[in-house]
C-alpha positions as CSV (number, residue, x, y, z in Angstrom):
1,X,30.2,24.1,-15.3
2,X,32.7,21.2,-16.1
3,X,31.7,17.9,-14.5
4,X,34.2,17.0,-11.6
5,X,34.5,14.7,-9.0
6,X,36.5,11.5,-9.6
7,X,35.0,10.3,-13.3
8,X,32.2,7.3,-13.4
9,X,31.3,5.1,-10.7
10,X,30.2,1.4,-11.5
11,X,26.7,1.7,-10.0
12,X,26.1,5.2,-11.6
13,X,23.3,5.7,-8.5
14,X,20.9,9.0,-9.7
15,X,19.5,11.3,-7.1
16,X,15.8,12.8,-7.8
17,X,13.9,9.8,-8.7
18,X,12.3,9.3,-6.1
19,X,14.7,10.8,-2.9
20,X,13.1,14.0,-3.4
21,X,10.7,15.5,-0.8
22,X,10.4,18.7,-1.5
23,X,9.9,18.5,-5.6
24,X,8.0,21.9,-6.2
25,X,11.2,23.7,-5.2
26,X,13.3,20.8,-6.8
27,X,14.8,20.7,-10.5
28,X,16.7,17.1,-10.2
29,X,19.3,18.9,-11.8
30,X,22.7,18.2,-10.4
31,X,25.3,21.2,-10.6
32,X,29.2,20.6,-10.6
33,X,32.0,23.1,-9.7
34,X,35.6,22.5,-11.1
35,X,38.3,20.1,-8.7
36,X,40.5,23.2,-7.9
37,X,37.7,25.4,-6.9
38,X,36.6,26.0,-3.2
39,X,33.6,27.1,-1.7
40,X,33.7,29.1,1.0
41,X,31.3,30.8,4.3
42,X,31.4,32.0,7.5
43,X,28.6,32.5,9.6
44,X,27.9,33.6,12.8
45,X,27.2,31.8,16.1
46,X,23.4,31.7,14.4
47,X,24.5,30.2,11.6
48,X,23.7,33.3,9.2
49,X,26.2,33.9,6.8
50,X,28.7,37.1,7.3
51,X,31.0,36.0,4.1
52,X,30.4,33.7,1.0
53,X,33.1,33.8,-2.1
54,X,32.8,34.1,-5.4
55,X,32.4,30.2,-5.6
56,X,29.9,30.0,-3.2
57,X,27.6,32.7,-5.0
58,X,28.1,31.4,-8.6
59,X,27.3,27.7,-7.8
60,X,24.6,27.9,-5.3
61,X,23.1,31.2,-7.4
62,X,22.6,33.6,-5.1
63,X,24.2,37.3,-5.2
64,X,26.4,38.3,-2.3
65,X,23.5,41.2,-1.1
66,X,20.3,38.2,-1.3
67,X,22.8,35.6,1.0
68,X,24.5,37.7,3.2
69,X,23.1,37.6,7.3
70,X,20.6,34.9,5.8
71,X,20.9,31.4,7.4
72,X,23.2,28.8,6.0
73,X,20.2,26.5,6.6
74,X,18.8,28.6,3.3
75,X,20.8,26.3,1.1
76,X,19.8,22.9,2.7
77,X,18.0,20.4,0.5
78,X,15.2,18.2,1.8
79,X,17.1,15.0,1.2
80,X,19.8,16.0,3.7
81,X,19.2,13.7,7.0
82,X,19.0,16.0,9.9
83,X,21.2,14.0,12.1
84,X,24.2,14.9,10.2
85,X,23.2,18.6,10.5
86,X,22.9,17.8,13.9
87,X,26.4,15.7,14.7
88,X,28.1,18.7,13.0
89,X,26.8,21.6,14.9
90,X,27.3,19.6,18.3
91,X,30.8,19.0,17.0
92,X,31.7,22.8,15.8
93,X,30.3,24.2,18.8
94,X,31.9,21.9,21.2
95,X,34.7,23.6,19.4
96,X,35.8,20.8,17.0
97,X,36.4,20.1,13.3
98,X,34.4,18.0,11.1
99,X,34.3,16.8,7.7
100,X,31.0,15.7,6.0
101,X,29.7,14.9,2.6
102,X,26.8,17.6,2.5
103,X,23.7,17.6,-0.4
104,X,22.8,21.5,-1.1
105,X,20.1,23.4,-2.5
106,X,20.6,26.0,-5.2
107,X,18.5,28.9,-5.3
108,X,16.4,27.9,-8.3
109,X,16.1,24.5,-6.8
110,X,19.3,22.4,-8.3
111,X,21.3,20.3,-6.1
112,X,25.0,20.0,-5.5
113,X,27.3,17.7,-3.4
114,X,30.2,18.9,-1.3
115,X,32.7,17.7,0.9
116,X,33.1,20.1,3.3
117,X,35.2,20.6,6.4
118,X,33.8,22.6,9.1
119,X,36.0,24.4,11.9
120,X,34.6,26.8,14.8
121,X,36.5,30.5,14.0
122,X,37.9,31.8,17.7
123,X,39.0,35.0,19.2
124,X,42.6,35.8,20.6
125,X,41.0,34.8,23.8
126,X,40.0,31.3,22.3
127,X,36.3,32.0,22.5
128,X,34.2,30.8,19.4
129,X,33.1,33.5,17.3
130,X,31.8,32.1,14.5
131,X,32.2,29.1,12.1
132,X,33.9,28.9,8.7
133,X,33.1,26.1,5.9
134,X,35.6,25.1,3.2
135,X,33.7,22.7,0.7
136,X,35.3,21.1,-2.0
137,X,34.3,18.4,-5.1
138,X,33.6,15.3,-3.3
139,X,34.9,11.7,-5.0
140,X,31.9,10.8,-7.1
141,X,32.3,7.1,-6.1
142,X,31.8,8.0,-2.5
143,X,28.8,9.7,-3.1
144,X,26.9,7.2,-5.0
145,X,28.5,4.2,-3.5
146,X,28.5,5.2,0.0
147,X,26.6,8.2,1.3
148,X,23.3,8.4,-1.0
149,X,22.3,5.0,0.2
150,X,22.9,5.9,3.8
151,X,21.4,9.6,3.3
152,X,18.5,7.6,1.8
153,X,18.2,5.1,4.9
154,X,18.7,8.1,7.2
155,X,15.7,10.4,5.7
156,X,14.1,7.4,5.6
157,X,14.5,6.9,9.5
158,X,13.6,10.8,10.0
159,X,10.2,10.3,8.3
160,X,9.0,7.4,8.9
161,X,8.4,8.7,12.8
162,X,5.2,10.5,14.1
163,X,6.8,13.6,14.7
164,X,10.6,15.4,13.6
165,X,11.8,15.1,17.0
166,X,11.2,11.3,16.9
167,X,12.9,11.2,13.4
168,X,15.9,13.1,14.9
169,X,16.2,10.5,17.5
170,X,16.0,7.6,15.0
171,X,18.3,8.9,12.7
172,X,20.7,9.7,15.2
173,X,20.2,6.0,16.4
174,X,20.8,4.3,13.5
175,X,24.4,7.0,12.8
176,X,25.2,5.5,16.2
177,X,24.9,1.8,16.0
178,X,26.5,2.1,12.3
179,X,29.5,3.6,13.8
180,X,29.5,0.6,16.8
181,X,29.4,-1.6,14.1
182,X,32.3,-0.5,12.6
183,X,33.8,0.1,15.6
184,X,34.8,3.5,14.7
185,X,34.3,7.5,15.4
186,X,32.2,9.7,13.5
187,X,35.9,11.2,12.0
188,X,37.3,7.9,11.1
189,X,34.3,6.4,9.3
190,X,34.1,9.4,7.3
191,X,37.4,9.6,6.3
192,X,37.5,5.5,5.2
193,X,35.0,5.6,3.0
């Protein structure tokens, strides 16, 4: 696949050297999908996948039969901080949207980055059904200049407690008094970078 995403970045930042965790089911291989292209899921109040497109299946390398009614936690990569898993299902199911830059796993272990927008799916009666995902390439700069040093600091947080719950809570500290700094919500600080 064509590389995409906003051309070269002046600190040219690599992931895989040593922000893996995980590296027996890790390549360090970074895949791309093409600007115009969206990736698209749905999933259930669980979180297990009821649609994926065409997109989806070619770049994370799954078939439609081996993703379907799995959990979209199946495509998570070990350098993801959990507190940003955890800010965007508290925001989705308190019925919000969100926007995040998100690191996934590909079946055979690559890694790609997306920007993706997350938006509870509701009923006629308003009631949330289900969530839906719409990721797209995120601006390369961003990603090297911005959110892998912060993912890094993040994970870092998460492991350097006892226990995950204690990471969780760090992490989710640290997202906090970052955003007091700026003096910003979750929404704007995202959406300045």
């Amino acid at each position: 696949m064509a590389k995409a995403g906003g051309g070269d970045c002046s600190l040219g930042v690599k992931l895989g050297v040593t922000f893996v965790t995980d590296k027996s089911r890790l390549t360090g291989v970074e895949r791309y999908f093409d600007d115009n292209d969206i990736i698209v899921s749905k999933t259930n109040l669980k979180g297990r996948i009821t649609y994926a497109n065409d997109v989806f299946l070619q770049v994370a390398g799954y078939t439609e039969k081996e993703i379907l009614d799995q959990p979209h936690s199946l495509i998570r990569h070990p350098d993801m901080p959990r507190c940003v898993f955890k800010l965007l299902w508290d925001t989705i199911q308190g019925g919000h949207e969100i926007f995040a830059y998100v690191l996934n796993r590909c079946k055979n272990g690559d890694h790609y980055w997306v920007y993706a927008h997350v938006t509870p799916s509701c009923d006629a009666s308003g009631e949330i059904v289900g969530y839906h995902s719409n990721r797209r390439v995120p601006d390369r700069c961003i990603i090297e200049e911005a959110i892998i040093p912060l993912y890094k600091d993040l994970k870092a947080a998460e492991d350097g407690e006892s226990n995950r719950k204690q990471g969780l809570v760090a992490s989710s500290g640290a997202v906090a008094n970052l955003l007091q700094e700026k003096n910003v919500q979750y929404d704007e600080f995202v959406a300045t970078l």
